[in-house]
N, C-alpha and C positions, 0 to 999 in steps of 0.2 A: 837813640834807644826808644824812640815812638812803637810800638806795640801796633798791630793792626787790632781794631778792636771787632768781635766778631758779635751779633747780639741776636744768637741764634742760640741764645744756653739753651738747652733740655733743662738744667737742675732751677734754676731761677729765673721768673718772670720778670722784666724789667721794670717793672712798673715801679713807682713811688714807693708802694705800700712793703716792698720787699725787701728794702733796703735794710743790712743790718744794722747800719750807723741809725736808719730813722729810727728802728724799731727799738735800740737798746735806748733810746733816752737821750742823756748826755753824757753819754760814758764813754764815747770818741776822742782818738788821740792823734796826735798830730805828728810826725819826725822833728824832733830838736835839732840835728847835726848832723854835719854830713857822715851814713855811715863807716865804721870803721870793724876792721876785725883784729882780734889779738890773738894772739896764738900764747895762751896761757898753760902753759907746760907744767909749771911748779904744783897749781894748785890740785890738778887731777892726783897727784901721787899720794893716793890715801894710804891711811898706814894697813899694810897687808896684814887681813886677817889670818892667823896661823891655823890652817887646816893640815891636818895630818895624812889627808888619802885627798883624792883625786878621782872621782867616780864618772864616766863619761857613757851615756846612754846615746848609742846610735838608734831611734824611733825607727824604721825604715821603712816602706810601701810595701815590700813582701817580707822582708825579715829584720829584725829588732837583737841586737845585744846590749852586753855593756862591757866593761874594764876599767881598771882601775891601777893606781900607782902609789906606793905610799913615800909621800914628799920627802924622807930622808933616803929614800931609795929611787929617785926618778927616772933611773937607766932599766928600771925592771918594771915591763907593764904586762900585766897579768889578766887575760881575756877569760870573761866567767866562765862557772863549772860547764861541764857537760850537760846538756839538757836531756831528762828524762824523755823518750819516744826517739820519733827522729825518722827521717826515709831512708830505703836506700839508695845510694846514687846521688846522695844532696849529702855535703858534710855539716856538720852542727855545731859551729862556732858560734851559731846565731839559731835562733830559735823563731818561728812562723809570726807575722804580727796580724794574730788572731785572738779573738775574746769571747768566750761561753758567759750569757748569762743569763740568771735561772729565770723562768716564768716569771719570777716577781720582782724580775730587773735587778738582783741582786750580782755584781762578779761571784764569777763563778773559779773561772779558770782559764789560765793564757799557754799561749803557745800550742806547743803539740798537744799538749794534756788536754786543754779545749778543743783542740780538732777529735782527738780520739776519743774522747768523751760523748762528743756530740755524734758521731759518728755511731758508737754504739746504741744511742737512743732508739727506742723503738719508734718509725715512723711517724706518727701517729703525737707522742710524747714530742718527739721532738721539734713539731711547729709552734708550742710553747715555748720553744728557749729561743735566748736570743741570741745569733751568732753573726759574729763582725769581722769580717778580712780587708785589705786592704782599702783600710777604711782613712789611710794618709791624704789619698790624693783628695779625697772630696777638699782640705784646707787651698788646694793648688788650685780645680778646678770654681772652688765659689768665689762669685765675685763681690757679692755683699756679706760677706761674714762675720759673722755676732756670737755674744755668747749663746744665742739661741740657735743657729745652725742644727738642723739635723743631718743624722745618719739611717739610713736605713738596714736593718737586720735582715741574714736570708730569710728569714719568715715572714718578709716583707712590710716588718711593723717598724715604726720611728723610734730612735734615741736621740736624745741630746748628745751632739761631738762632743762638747767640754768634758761630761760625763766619762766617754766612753776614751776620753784620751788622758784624764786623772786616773782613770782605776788603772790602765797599763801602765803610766807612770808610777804608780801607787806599787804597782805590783814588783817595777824591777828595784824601786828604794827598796823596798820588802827585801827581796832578792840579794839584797847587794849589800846590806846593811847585816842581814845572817851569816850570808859566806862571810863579810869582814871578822863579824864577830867571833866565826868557829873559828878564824885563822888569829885572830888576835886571842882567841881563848876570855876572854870579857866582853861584856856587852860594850858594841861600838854605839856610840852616841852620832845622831846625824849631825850634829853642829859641828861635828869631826873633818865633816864630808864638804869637799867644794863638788858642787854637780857641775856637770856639761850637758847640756842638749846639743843635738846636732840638728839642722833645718837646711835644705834647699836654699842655695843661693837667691835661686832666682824666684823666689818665694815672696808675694807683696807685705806690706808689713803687717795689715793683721794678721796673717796668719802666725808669722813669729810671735807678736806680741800674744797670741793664742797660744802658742806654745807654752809659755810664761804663765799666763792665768790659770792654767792648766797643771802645771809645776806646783803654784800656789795653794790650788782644790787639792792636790795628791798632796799636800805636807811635807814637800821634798823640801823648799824655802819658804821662810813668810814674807810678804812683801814689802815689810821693814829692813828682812837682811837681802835683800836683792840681788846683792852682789854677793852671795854665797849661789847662784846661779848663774852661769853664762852661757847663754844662747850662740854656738858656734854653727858659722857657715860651712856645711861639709866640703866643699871644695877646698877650704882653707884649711881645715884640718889636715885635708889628704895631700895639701901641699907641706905644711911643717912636717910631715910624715917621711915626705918622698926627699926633702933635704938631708936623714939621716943615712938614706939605703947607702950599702956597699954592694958591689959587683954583682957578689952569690946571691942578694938577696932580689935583684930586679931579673929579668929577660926585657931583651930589647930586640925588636923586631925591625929594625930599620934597615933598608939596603945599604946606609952610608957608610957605616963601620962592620968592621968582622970585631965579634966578642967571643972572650973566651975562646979563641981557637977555632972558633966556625965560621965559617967566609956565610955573607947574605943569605946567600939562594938558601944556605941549609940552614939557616939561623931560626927561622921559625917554626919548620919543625922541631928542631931539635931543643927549640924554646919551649916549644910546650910539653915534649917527654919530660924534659927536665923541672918544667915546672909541676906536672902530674905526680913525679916524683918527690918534687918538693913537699907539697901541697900534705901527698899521703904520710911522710914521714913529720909533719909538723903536727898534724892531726893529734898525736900524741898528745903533744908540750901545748901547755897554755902561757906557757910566761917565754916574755920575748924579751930579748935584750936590746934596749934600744943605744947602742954605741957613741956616747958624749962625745960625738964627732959630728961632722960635716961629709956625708958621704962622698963617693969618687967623683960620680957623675955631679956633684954641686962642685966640688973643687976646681972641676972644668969649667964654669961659669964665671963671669967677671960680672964687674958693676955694670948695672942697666943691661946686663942679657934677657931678654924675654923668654918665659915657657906659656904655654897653656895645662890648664889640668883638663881633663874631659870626666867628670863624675857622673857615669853610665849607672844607674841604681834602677830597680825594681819601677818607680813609677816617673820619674822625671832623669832629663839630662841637665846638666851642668856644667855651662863651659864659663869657666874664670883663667881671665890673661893675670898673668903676677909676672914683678922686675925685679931682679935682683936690689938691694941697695947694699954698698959696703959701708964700713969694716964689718959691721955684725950681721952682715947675709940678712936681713928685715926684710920682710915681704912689702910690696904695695901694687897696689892692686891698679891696675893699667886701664881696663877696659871693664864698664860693667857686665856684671854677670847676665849672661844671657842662656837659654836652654826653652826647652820645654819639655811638654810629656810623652818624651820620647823612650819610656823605660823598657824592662823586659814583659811588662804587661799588656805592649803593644802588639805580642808574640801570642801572648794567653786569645787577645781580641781576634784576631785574625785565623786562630785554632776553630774556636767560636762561630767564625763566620763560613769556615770550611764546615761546620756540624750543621748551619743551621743548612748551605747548600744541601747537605747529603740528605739531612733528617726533617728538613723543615723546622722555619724561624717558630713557629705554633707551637710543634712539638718541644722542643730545647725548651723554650723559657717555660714551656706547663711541667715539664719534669725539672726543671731548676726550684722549682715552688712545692711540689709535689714530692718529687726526692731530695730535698738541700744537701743531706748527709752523702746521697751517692752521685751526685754533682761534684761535692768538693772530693771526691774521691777520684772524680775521671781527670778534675784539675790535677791533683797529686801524682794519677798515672803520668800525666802530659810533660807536668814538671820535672820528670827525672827521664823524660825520653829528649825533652828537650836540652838537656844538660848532655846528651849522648852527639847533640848533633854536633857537626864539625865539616870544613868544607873537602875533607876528602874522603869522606864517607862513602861506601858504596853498596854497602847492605842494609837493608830495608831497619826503621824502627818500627816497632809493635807495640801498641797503644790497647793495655787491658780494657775492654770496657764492663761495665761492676754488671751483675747479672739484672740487677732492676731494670738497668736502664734497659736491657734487651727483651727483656718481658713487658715492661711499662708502653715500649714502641708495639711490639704486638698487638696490646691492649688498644692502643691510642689509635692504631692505624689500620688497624687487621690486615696487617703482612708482616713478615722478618727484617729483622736490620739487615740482614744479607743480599735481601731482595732490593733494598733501599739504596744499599750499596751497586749494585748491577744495574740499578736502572737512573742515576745518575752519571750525570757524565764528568764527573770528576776522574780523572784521569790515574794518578798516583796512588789512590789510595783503595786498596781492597781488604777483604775478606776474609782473615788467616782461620781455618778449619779451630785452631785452639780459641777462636772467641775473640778473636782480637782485631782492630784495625793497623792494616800495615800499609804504615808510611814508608814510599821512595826516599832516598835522602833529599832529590828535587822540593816532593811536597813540603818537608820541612823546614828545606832552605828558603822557599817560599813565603813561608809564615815570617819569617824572620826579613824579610824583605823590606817591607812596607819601613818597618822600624828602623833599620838600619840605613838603610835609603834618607831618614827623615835627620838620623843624628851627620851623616856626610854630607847632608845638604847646609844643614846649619855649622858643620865646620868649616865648608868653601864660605860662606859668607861671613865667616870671622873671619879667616885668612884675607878675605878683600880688605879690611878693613887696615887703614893707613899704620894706627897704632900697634896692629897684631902681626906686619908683616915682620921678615927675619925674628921668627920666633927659633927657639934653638932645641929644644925638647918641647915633646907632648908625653903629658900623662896619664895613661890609660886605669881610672882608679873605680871601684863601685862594683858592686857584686853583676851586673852586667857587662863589665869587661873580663868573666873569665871566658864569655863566649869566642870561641875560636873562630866562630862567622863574623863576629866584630871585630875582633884585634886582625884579621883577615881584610876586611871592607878597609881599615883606618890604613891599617900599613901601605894598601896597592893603593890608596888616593892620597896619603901624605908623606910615606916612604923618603923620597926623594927631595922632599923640603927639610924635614926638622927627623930628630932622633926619638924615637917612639918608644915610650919604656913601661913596661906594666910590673908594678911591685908583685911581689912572690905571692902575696896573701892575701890577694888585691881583694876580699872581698873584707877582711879588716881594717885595711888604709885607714878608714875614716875616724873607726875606731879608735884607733890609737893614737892616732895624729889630735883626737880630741881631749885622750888624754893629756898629751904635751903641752897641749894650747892649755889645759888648765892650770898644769901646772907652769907654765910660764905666757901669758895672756898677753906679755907686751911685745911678742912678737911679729903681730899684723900692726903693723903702724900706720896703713893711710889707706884708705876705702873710698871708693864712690857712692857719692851720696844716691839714692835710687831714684827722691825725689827731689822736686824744689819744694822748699820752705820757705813759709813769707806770716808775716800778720796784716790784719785787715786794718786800714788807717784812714785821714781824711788827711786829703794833700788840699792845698792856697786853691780854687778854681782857677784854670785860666782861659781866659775864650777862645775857640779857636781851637784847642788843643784838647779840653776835656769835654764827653758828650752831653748836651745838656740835659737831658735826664742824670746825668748825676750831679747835678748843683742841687746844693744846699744850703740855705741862708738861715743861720742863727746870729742872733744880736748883730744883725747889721756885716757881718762874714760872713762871704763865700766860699763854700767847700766842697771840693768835689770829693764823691763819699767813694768809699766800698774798695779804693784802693790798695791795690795787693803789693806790700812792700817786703821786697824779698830777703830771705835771709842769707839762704844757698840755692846755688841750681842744681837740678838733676842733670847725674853724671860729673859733679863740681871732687874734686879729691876735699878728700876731708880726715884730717889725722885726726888719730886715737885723741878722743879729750881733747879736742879743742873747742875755742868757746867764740861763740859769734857775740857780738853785742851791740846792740842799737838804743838809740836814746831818743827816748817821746816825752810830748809834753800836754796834757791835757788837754781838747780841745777849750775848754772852757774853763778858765782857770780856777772855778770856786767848785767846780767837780772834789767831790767824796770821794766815791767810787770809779776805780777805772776796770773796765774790762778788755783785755786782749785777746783777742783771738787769734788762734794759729791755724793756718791752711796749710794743704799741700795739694801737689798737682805732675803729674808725669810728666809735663811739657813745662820746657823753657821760661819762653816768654809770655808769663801770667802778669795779666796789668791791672786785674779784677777779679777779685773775690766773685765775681758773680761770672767769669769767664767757664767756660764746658767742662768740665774734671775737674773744678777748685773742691775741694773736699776739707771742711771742718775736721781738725783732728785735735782740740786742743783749747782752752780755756784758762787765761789765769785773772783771777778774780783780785783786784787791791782795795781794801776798805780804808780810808785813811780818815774815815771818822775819828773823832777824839785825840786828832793832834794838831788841833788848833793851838792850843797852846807856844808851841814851838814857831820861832819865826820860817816862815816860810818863803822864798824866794817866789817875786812877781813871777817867773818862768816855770814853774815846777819840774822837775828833772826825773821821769820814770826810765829808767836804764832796764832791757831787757838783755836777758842774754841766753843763748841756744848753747849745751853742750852736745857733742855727739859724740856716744860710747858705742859699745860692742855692738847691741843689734837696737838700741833704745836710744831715746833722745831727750832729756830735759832741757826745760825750760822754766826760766827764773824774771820775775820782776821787779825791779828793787826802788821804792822812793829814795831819791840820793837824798833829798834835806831829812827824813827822819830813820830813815836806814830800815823800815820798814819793808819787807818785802818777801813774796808767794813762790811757793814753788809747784811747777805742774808736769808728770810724764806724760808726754806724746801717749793721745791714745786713737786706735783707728778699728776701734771696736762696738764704742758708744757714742759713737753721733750718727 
């Protein structure tokens, strides 16, 4: 188990002076015993706090709801009211995740009411406010993220994310907390409410842990009652979800089986009348019955059968492998999650890139600043023509463009869009007499290429993968799989491996499945860990074997320092509430104070805290001043020990001779 040692860090110099064993003093610690791990089952079973509802907030990169379930009714989960506004062409189970706020940085207003709001500003007025859209992915795409992170406003002025992701938190507790109350006819109490958040699987952990801190600013939980908040993986959600469906309530697109009567070749279309159908008569009803059953298609499943979910959403993919386990059908999770931002916003960017061909990149972004309000209005046209497209379409879409923008290019350029149009050579798209640009269905499918191209690619290379082959169902879940060019692409490239099934409502899968998971949380029982965990320690030196820049001689012992002693590896399965534990013992036996520190790192084989990616995420400080008193054993005995919960991870120190001992949560925020 020799490590190659690489001494090429970016993050730390090697020199003497860096060392964090030289620098903390004598607060280094040694391994007492060979490590061991226990799998303490008993002690995680806290007593369940009695909540009455069940509140699950899907956040989302283009659209945001919520739902809820009250715990003596868990088969009935009830997706919020209708939202005031709304487009046509787009249904409103979910409302835009969008935020108005006023000149003086105050919230103003979310959802549609913010778009239309701002929309009516007079020009002019409305480079004072400040207006935020799909302002999720920035958590996906920062690599250093803090609680100071900005966002930028279309007015092109800075907000703090934590800020602007507490007031839409803020706003749907608001939200969710009045409809309870009208329906309970008394004021519902939040301490009533277990929350859910929903996050990207494949999300690093600050950002989750953002998500939390964020929870905390909005007064949804305090960070005493912590576990009145669970941070859920939406892929997992959408998988306890797709465990309930019955026959009617999925379409399955797969050559393998004929369903319901319809042999392959006609399954797809008739998949999607059927679901268009479905779709418009659900629209109605908000409460859905979720049947205290185990649906058909899971009853066809045996122990250790493998699916994939494919959670296709507004700004990222998400592909999570899950294995059956029996008697109680338990999820655990096979393969880490993997994905990227492969969303439907990759359809918005490539629209974008056709405008800047036609009109010039100069032009587009001085009226993106210039008109914001009739910017996100051409977004809006775009949005519900792109909801029209489908791979058998053969009549043109028509794309309003707002009259600014036709007048603004005038201005800008001194010629017609018309003319702009005829003298580029974009092919597909012209010039409809009513003012509008008309898309071939080609150009369309176009746009949607680049995207769809990127989530097939990252499916073939899960399928390579040893663990994901004979997978047995795919689940097509997330408001991006109602595109019929994607359940199109997935079915003719995986068709013929595994059985392709898209829930009816698929664009609340997540939703409700988040609900479930609240109300019963101990249904994911084993996860991959993302990272490895290790503390920072001083091993015996040995020659030969340790580099001598990390020898360290105090009182006559050599130690070689900065040694990364692991807890877990990345990618290690790790069940619900289990507890790592390791025992250290002072380097110096008349040490007070010990300090430990916790690292983590993407890669495997870390042998040194000062190795490329070792990342500080963690501190637990033990003062054991003032118990001198107490005989102390010549060896001292520091037992630490790692739990690993839902999306968080503590960590505990304990002196065994005075029973003395620290607790710290994993933070990857503040170092």
């Amino acid at each position: 188990s020799q490590a190659i040692l690489f001494f090429l860090s970016e993050t730390a110099p090697t020199s003497a002076y860096s060392s964090p064993a030289r620098s903390l003093g004598d607060t280094g610690i040694t391994p007492l015993s060979p490590s061991h791990i226990v799998n303490d089952t008993d002690s995680n079973v806290s007593e369940q706090q009695a909540f009455l509802v069940v509140v699950a907030i899907d956040f989302g990169t283009t659209s945001s709801g919520y739902a809820y379930s009250f715990t003596k009714e868990p088969e009935c989960i009830h997706v919020m009211r209708r939202w005031e506004g709304g487009d046509p062409g787009v249904s409103n189970q979910k409302t835009p995740t969008t935020i108005l706020l006023t000149p003086e940085r105050k919230f103003h207003s979310f959802g549609y009411a913010a778009r239309d709001f701002y929309h009516d500003l007079d020009p002019n007025e409305a480079k004072q406010w400040l207006y935020l859209e799909k302002f999720k992915m920035k958590l996906h795409t920062t690599g250093d993220l803090t609680m100071d992170t900005d966002l930028t406003a279309a007015n092109g002025k800075k907000v703090k994310a934590l800020e602007i992701f507490a007031y839409a938190l803020q706003y749907f507790k608001e939200q969710a907390l009045k409809e309870l109350s009208d329906q309970a006819g008394s004021e519902f109490e939040n301490s009533d409410v277990r929350w859910v958040i929903t996050v990207p699987a494949i999300w690093k952990q600050p950002a989750k842990q953002f998500m939390r801190q964020a929870a905390y600013q909005a007064g949804l939980v305090s960070p005493e009652n912590s576990e009145q908040l669970i941070i859920a993986l939406e892929p997992e959600a959408a998988s306890i979800y797709c465990r309930k469906l019955r026959l009617h309530q999925m379409i399955e697109l797969s050559s393998k089986a004929a369903v319901n009567g319809y042999s392959g070749s006609d399954t797809v279309g008739a998949g999607f009348t059927q679901a268009k159908e479905h779709i418009r008569r659900n629209r109605q009803s908000r409460t859905f019955l979720v049947e205290n059953v185990i649906g058909e298609i899971w009853s066809e499943l045996e122990e250790g059968d493998k699916y994939v979910v494919v959670d296709s959403g507004g700004g990222t993919v998400d592909l999570t492998v899950h294995q059956i386990r029996l008697p109680e059908g338990h999820l655990k999770e096979l393969y880490k999650a993997t994905g990227g931002p492969y969303g439907s916003l990759g359809v918005d960017y490539e629209f974008e890139k056709l405008l800047y061909k036609i009109f010039g990149e100069d032009f587009i972004e001085q009226f993106k600043i210039k008109r914001p309000a009739a910017w996100v209005d051409l977004m809006i046209a775009f949005e519900s023509r792109k909801r029209a497209a489908a791979p058998d379409r053969t009549n043109p879409l028509n794309i309003t463009l707002p009259f600014s923008f036709i007048d603004y290019y005038k201005k800008f350029r001194g010629h017609s869009v018309e003319h702009a149009l005829r003298k580029s050579n974009v092919d597909f798209v012209k010039w409809s007499s009513q003012g509008m640009l008309r898309m071939s269905p080609d150009a369309m499918n176009a746009l949607f290429k680049p995207t769809i191209d990127s989530i097939i690619e990252h499916l073939r290379d899960l399928f390579q993968k040893p663990e994901v082959s004979t997978v047995k169902f795919l689940f097509l879940v997330g408001g991006f799989a109602e595109a019929p060019l994607l359940q199109q692409a997935v079915q003719a490239a995986f068709g013929d491996q595994c059985r392709i099934i898209i829930p009816q409502d698929v664009g609340l899968t997540i939703l409700k499945g988040a609900v479930l998971f609240g109300l019963d949380p101990a249904v994911i029982k084993v996860r991959r860990s993302p990272l490895t965990y290790g503390v920072g320690v001083l091993n015996r030196y040995v020659e030969g074997k340790h580099p001598p820049e990390k020898l360290l001689v105090k009182d006559g012992t050599r130690w070689c320092t900065d040694v990364f002693d692991k807890f877990i590896s990345a990618d290690q399965s790790v069940a619900l509430g289990e507890l790592v534990k390791r025992s250290y013992t002072p380097a110096k036996p008349s040490q007070l104070v010990i300090v430990i520190n916790i690292y983590s790192s993407e890669h495997d084989n870390v042998s040194f805290i000062t190795d490329p990616g070792v990342k500080k995420c963690g501190t637990l400080r033990l003062d054991l001043t003032g118990t001198s008193g107490t005989a102390v054993p010549a060896r001292r005995e520091i037992q630490t020990l790692m739990q690993f919960g839902d999306t968080e991870i503590k960590a505990t120190a304990i002196d065994i001779a005075t029973s003395k001992s620290v607790k710290v949560g994993i933070d990857f925020l503040n170092y």
